[in-house]
C-alpha positions in Angstrom: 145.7 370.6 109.0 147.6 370.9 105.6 145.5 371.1 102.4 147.7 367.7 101.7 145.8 366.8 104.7 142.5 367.8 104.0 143.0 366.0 100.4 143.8 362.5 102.1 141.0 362.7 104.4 139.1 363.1 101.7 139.7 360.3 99.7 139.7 358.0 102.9 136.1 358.7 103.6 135.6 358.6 99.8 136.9 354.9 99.9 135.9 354.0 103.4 132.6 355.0 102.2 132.7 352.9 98.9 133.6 350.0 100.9 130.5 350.8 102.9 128.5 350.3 100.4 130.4 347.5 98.6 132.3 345.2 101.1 135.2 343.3 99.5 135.6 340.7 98.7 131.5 338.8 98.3 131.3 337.5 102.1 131.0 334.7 102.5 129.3 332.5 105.6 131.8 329.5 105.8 134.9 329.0 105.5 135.2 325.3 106.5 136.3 324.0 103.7 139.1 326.2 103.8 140.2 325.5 106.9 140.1 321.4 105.9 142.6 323.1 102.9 145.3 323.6 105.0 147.5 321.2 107.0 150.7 321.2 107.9 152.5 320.6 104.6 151.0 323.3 103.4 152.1 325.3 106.2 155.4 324.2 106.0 155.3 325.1 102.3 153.8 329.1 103.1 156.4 329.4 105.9 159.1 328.6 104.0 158.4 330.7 101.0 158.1 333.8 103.5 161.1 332.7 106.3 163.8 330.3 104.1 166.8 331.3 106.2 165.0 330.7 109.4 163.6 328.0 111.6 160.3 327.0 110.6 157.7 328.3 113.3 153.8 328.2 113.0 153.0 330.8 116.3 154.0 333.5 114.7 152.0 337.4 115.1 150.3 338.2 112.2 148.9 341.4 111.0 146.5 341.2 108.0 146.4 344.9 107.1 143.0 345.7 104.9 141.2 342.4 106.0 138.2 342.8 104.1 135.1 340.8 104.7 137.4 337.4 105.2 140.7 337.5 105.2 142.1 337.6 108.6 139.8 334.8 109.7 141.6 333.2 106.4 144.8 333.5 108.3 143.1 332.6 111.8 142.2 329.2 110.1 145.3 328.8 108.3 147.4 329.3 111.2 145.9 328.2 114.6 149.0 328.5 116.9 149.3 331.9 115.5 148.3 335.0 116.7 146.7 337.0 114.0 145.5 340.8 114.1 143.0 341.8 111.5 142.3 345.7 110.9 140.1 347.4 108.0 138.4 350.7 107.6 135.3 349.7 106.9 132.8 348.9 109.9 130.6 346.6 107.7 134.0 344.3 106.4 134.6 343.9 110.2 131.5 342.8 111.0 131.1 340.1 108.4 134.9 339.6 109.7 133.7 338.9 113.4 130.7 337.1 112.2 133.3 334.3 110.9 135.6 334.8 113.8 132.7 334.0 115.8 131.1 330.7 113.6 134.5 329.4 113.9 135.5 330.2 117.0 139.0 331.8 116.1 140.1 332.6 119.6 143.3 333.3 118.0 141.9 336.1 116.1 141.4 340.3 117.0 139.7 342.8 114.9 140.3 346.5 115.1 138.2 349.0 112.8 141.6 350.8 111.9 143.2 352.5 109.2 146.5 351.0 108.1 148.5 354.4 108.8 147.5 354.6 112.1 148.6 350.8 112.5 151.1 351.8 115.2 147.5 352.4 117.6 148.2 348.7 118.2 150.7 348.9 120.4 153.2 346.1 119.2 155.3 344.6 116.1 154.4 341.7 113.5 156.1 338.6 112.7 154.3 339.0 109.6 152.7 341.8 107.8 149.7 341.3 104.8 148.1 343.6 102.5 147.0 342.1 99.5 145.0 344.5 97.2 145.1 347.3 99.7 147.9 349.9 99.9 147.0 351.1 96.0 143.5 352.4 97.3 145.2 354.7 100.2 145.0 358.3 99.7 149.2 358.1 100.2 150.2 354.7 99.5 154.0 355.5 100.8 152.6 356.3 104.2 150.4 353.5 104.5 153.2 351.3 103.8 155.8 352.9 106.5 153.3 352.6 109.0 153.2 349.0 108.2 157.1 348.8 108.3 157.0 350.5 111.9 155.1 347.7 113.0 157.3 344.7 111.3 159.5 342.9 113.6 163.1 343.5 113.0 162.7 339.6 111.6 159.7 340.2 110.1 158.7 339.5 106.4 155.8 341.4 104.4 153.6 340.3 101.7 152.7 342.9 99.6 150.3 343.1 96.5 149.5 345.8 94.3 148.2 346.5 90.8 150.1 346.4 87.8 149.5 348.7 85.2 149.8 347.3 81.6 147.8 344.3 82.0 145.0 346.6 83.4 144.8 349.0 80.8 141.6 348.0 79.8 140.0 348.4 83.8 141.7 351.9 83.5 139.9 352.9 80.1 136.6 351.9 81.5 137.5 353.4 85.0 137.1 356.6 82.6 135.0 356.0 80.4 132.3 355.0 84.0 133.6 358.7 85.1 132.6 360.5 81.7 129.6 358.9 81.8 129.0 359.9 85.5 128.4 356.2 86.5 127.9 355.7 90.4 127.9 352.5 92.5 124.3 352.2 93.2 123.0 348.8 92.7 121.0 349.7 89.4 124.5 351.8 88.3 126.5 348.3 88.8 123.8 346.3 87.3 123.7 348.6 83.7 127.1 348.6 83.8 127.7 344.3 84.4 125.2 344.4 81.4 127.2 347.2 79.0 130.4 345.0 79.3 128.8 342.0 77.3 128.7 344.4 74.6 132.5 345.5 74.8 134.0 344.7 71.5 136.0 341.6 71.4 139.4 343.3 71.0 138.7 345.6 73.5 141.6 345.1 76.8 139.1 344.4 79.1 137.9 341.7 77.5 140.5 338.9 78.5 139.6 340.1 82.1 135.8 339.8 82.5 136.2 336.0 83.3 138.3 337.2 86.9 136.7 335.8 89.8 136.4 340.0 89.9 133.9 340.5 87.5 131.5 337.6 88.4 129.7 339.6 91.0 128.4 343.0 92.0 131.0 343.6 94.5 134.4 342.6 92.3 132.3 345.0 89.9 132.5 347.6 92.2 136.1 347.4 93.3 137.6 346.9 89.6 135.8 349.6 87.7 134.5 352.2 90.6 136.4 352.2 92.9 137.3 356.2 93.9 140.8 355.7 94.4 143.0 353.6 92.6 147.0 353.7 91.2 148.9 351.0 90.0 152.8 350.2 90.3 155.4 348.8 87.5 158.1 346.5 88.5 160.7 349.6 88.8 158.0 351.4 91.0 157.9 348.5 93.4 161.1 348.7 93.5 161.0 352.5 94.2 158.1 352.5 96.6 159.6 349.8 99.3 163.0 351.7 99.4 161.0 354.9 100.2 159.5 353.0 103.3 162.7 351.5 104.1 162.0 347.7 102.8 163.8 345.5 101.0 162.8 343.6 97.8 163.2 339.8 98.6 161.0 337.5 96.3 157.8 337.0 93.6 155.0 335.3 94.9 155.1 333.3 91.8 159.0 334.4 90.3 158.5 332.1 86.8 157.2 335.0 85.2 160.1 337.2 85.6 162.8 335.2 84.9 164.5 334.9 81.7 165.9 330.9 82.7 161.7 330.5 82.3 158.9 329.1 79.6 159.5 330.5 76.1 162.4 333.1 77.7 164.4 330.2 77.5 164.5 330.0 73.9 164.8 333.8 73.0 167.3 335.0 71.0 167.2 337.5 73.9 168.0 335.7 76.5 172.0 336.0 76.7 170.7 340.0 77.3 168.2 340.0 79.7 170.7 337.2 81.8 173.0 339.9 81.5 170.9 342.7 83.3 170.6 342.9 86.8 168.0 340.7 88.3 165.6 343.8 89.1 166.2 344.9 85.2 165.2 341.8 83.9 162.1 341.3 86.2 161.3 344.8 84.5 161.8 343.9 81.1 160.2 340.8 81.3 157.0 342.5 83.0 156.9 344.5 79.5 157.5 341.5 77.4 154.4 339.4 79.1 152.2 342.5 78.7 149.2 341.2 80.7 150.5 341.2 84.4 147.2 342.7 86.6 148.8 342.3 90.0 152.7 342.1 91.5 152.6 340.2 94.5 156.0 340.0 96.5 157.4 339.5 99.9 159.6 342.3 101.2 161.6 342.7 104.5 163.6 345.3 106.7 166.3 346.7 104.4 169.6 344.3 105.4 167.3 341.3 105.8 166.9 340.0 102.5 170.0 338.2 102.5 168.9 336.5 104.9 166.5 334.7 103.1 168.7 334.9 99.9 169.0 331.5 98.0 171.8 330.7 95.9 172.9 327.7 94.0 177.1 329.2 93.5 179.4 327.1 96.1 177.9 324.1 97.9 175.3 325.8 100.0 172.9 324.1 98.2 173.3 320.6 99.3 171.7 321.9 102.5 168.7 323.1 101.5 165.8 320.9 102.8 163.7 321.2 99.2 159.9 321.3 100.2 157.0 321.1 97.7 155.0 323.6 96.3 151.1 322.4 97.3 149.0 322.1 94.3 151.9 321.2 91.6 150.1 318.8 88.9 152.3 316.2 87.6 151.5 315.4 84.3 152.9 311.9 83.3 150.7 310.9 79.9 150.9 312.7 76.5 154.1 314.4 77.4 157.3 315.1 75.0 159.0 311.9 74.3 162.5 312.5 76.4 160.3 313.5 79.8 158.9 311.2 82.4 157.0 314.3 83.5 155.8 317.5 83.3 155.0 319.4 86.5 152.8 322.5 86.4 152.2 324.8 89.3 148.2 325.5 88.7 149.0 329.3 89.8 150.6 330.4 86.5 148.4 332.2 84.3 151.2 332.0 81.3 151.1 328.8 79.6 154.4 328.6 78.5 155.4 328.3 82.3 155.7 324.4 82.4 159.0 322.0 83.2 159.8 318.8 82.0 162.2 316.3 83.8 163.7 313.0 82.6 163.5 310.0 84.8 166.7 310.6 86.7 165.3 313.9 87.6 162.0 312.6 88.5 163.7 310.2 90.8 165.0 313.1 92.6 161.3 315.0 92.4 159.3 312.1 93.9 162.4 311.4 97.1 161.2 315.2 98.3 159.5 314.6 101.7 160.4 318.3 103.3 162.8 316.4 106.3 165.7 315.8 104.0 168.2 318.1 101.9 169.2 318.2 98.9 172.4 316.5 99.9 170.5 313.8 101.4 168.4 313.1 98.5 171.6 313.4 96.3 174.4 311.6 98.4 177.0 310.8 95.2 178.7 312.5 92.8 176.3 311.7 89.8 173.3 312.3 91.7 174.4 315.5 92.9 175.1 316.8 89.1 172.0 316.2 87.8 170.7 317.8 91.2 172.4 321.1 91.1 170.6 321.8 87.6 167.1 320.3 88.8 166.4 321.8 92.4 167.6 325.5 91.1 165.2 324.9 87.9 162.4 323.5 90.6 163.2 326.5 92.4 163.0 328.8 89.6 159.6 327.2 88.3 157.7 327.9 91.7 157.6 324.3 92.3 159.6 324.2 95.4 160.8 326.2 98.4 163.7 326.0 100.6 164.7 325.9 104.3 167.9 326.7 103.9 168.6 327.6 107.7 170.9 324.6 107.6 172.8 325.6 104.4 176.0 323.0 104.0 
């Protein structure tokens, strides 16, 4: 064994440990009501968002990749006809994993105590790959993540989050600032500590973060401020680190807040430059210009396969498109500028700048979505179909529709 070796080891029994200790997220003993949250619209929605250029399917294999405490039963819920594969280092997360799995009899559901580089122990390949929140806390993050790619189907699609680094400055000075001080993660440790933030001044960077769901209980504490291994990635070393496990970049999660056709961007005096950069330059500089990003969360494929999924409003592709809406989108139709008969907000933004207005031509348009027809369809003349090539690509940019596009015109 290499002293590289040795070193990794190390920090996965440091963490495995930690999580030991401090399973992730707060377990919970019902998800129910989550469960009741999703039906097939909202499928439909999550499919397309992942598979745009393909077929819509809901049996897909599913490997949820640093589960936690919940979140492959999450996906067992979510996805019934699916097959989903949970695996997670720590003994404890898995248990409060099968205690779910059990409650709510997720027959559809397998847990493995495994790490994620040894994912290729399971014998098979993924429709679709998740690790939220994970691959950052790995000893070698790059590994982690080609062991995931060896076991994505050759049509697979990832979803990938990591930290970002400037909106968490503040969780890294206190990261320090815990490790100068020689603070541990024993329950009265955690406790001084939740009580030594109300102090922080109020300028402080930390301070627009301690109302996160993260830093309302013990555990989040834990994870955010103690956690024994921990790196973070801007967008150029996203960008960096899935060509180095032979992925492919394809979308944002949420893509509003990288774009420069988006909220205030579209009024800077900047805007002719950052339209001029290439679309992975300007999701960097607009990363910078935001300032507070804490997480990137992205979907990635094989490399060759995003363009696949690729959607593009040039030509007349477009028209067949089969728009589908966003679940959640608030529609806002009182105390709104004068020229809109709307203004739809998609309740995941955190920037508030990140809302769209439509007329009542385009609203018309908006309210004839019903995820069976396309854009064609919903647009069948001339005049319709120009008001609609400027809509369903803003729509699209806004988050506050996907696409099946497998039927492009």
């Amino acid at each position: 064994m290499t002293d590289n070796d040795n070193v990794g080891a190390a920090v996965t029994a440091r963490v495995g440990s930690f999580y030991e200790q401090h399973p992730y997220p707060l377990p919970v003993e019902n998800l129910a009501g989550y469960g009741r949250s999703w039906d097939d619209a909202r499928r439909l929605a999550d499919g397309n968002q992942f598979w745009p250029g393909s077929p819509y399917r809901d049996d897909r294999s599913i490997l949820v990749a640093g589960c936690g405490t919940s979140q492959a039963a999450k996906y067992a819920l979510r996805w019934p006809k699916a097959k989903v594969t949970g695996i997670e280092l720590s003994e404890a997360s898995i248990e409060q994993t099968a205690r779910l799995k059990r409650k709510h009899g997720l027959r559809n559901l397998e847990l493995r105590q495994l790490p994620i580089e040894r994912a290729a122990e399971l014998g098979g390949t993924f429709d679709h790959v998740v690790s939220t929140g994970v691959l950052h806390h790995l000893a070698d993050p790059e590994t982690g993540l080609r062991a995931l790619r060896d076991v994505l189907a050759p049509d697979g699609a990832m979803h990938l989050m990591v930290y970002a680094p400037y909106g968490r400055t503040g969780v890294y000075m206190l990261q320090e600032y815990c490790r100068r001080l020689g603070i541990g993660s024993t329950a009265e440790d955690i406790r001084e500590l939740a009580l030594s933030l109300r102090e922080l001044p109020p300028q402080h960077p930390l301070r627009p973060l301690l109302a996160l769901p993260d830093f309302q209980d013990k555990a989040g504490l834990a994870d955010a401020l103690l956690n024994p291994q921990d790196r973070a990635y801007s967008v150029p070393q996203v960008f960096e680190f899935l060509a180095s496990a032979g992925l492919e970049f394809g979308r944002w999660i949420r893509q509003a807040p990288y774009l420069p056709h988006c909220g205030t961007q579209v009024q800077s005096p900047h805007r002719a430059r950052l339209a001029a950069l290439p679309e992975a330059e300007q999701y960097a500089a607009l990363e910078l210009f935001r300032g507070c990003m804490v997480t990137h969360s992205f979907v990635a494929y094989p490399s060759g396969r995003a363009k696949a999924h690729g959607i593009s409003f040039a030509g007349d592709s477009w028209l067949g498109y089969v728009p589908v809406r966003v679940p959640d989108t608030v529609m806002l139709e009182e105390r709104i500028p004068d020229t809109a008969a709307a203004v739809l907000i998609n309740p995941g933004h955190t920037f508030t700048d990140l809302y769209l207005p439509i007329d009542a031509p385009q609203k018309a348009l908006f309210d004839a979505i019903d995820g069976r027809r396309s854009i064609g369809e919903i647009a069948p003349d001339a005049a319709s179909r120009a008001i609609a090539a400027v809509l369903f690509e803003r729509l699209w940019h806004y988050d506050q529709v996907v696409f099946d596009s497998s039927n492009g015109a």
